[in-house]
N, C-alpha and C positions, 0 to 999 in steps of 0.2 A: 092105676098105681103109678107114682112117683118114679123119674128115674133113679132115686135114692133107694124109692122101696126094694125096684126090682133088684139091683146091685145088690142090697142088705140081704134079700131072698137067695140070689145065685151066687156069693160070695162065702153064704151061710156065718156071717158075722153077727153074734150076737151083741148088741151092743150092750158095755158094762155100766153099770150105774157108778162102779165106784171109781169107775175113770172120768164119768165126767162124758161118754160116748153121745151127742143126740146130733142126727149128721144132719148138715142144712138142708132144705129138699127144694128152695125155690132160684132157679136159676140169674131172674132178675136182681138179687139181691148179690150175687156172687159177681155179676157182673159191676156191680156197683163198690162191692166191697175191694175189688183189684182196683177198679179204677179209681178211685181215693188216693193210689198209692204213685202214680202218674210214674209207672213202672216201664223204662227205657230199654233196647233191645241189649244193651251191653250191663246194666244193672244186674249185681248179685244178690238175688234175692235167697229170703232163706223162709220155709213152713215150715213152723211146728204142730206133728198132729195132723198128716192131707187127710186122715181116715179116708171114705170112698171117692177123693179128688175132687168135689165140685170147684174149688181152686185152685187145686194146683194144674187141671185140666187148661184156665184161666190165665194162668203164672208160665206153663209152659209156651203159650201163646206170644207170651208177651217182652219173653225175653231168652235168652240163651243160655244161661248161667241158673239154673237152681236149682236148690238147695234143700230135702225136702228129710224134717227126723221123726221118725215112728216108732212108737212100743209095740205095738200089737202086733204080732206075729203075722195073723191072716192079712191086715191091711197093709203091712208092708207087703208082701207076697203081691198081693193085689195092685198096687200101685207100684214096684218092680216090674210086673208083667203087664201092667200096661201103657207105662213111659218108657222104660226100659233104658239106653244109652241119652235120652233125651233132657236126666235129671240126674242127678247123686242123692242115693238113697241112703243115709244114716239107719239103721237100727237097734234103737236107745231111747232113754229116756232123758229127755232133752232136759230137763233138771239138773240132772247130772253129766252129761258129755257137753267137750267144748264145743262153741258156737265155733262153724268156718268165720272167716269173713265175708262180711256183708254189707249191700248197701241199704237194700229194705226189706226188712218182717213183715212176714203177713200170716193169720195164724185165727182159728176158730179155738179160742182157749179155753179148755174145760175147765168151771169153776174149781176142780181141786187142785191146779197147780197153778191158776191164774197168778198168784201173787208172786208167788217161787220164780216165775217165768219174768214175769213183771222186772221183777227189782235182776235178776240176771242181767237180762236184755240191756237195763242200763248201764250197764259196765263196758259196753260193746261201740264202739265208733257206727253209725251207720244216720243214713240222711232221715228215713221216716219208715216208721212200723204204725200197721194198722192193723188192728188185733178186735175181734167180736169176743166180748165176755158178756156175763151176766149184769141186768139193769145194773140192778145196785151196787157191784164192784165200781162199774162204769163211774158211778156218782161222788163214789169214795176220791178215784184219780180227781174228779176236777172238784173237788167239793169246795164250800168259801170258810174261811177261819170263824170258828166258833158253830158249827152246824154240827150237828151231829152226825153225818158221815164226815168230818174231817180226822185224816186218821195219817198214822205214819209213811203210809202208800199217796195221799195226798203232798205231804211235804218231802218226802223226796222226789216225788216227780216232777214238783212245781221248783226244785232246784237244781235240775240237771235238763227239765224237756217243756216245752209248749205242748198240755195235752185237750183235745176238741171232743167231747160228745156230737159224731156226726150223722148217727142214723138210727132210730130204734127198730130193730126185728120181734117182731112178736113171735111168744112160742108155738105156735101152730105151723111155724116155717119149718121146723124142725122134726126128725124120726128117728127116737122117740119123744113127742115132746115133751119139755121138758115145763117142769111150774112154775115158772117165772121167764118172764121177757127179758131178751139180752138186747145187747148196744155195739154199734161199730166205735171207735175209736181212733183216733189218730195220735201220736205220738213224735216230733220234731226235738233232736238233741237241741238245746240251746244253750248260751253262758246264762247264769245265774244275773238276777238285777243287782244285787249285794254281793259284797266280800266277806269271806271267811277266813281265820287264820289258819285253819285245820279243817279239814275233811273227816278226817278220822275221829275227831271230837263230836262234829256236827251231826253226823248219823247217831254215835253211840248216846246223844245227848236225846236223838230222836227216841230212839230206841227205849231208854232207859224212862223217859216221861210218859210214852203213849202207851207202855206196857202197863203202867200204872196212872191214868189219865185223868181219875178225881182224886187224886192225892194233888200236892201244893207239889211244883214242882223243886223246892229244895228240900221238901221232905222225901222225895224220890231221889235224887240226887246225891242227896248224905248217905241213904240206903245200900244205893250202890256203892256207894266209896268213890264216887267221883269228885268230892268236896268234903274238908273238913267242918264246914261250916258255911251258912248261907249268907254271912258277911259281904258285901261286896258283889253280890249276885243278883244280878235285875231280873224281875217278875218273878223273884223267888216264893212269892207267898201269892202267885196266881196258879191258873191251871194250865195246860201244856196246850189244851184245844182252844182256850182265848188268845193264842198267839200266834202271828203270821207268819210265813215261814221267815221270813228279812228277822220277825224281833227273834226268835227262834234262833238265828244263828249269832246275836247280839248275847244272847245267851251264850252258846255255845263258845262262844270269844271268851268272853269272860269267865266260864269254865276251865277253859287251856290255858289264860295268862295265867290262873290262881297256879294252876298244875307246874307252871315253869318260872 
């Protein structure tokens, strides 16, 4: 047995299928997945999610400062009683409660809140988050324009962070496992290669075209009420997933000039 298993035996944690519960069980990957994060003894790190700790065990090691938020009542208990003054224990759902400050994420994200988490996280100043989700979320963040995982999760991140596919885990690392293989990730905030006039155009424009992805994008566009007309609107009569994130927000310019 696992020292995952035995923990999931003596802690009497059922793990939940609709959280997303499946605990890593192979220690070499845990050590690989911190060290991606080249995590400093003075760095705030922050984990979303330690369920039975094989990271945060990891994170405690390796720095002074973290940060660790848990829903599940018994793993929090669990991971309380076995760091104790050594961490700061949130219990919440990290979706919802504020992020501390931080300088690197690190976080086993279950695919149902991977996105929610995702797009948060980037709201947040910090130098690098390395986060294990499932493959093909994984493919979605770095996808190339025009593939079909390129999706709204791809163009925002390719405008706000440098994101790397750095390690595939297979599911059999995992208890319980789970049917599909997941991926380490790395995530670096960066500036954008392009300007935008607005921010707040540039997402909503995101938003408003990949919600409706084979439509033309100024027929999504009029729908919304963000243009009265598709006059003067570049790639108005293509699709939102032939477009890179740079022409994307050539769009989105010329969106907001019509608006003001």
């Amino acid at each position: 047995m696992t020292d995952t298993g035995r923990l999931i035996r003596e802690t009497g944690v059922r793990p939940s299928r609709s959280r997303g519960q499946n605990f890593l069980t192979d220690g070499r990957i845990a050590d690989r997945h911190v060290g991606y994060a080249c995590i400093g003894p003075h760095d705030r790190v922050l984990e979303v999610g330690p369920g039975l700790g094989i990271l945060t065990q990891r994170l405690a090691e390796a720095t002074d400062s973290l940060t660790c938020i848990e829903l599940d009542d018994t793993l929090a208990d669990y991971i309380e009683k076995t760091y104790g003054d050594r961490i700061t224990l949130i219990r919440g759902d990290a979706v919802k409660v504020p992020f501390p400050e931080f300088d690197v994420f690190v976080s086993n994200l279950p695919y149902s809140v991977s996105t929610p988490i995702i797009f948060k996280l980037l709201e947040y100043d910090f130098r690098i988050a390395v986060v294990m989700v499932q493959k093909e979320f994984a493919e979605r963040m770095v996808a190339e324009t025009g593939s079909v995982d390129y999706s709204r999760l791809t163009v925002n991140l390719a405008y706000r962070a440098e994101c790397r596919m750095l390690e595939n885990v297979p599911s059999s690392r995992f208890n319980p496992r789970p049917k599909v293989d997941s991926c380490i990730v790395s995530i670096r905030p960066r500036k954008a290669d392009f300007e935008i006039r607005d921010e707040k155009t540039f997402f909503r424009v995101v938003d408003v075209c990949f919600e409706h992805r084979r439509k033309k994008i100024g027929t999504s566009l009029k729908a919304a009420g963000m243009i009265p007309s598709s006059e003067g609107i570049p790639f108005a009569d293509e699709r939102i997933e032939r477009l890179s994130p740079r022409q994307i927000g050539e769009l989105a310019d010329a969106v907001w000039s019509l608006r003001h």
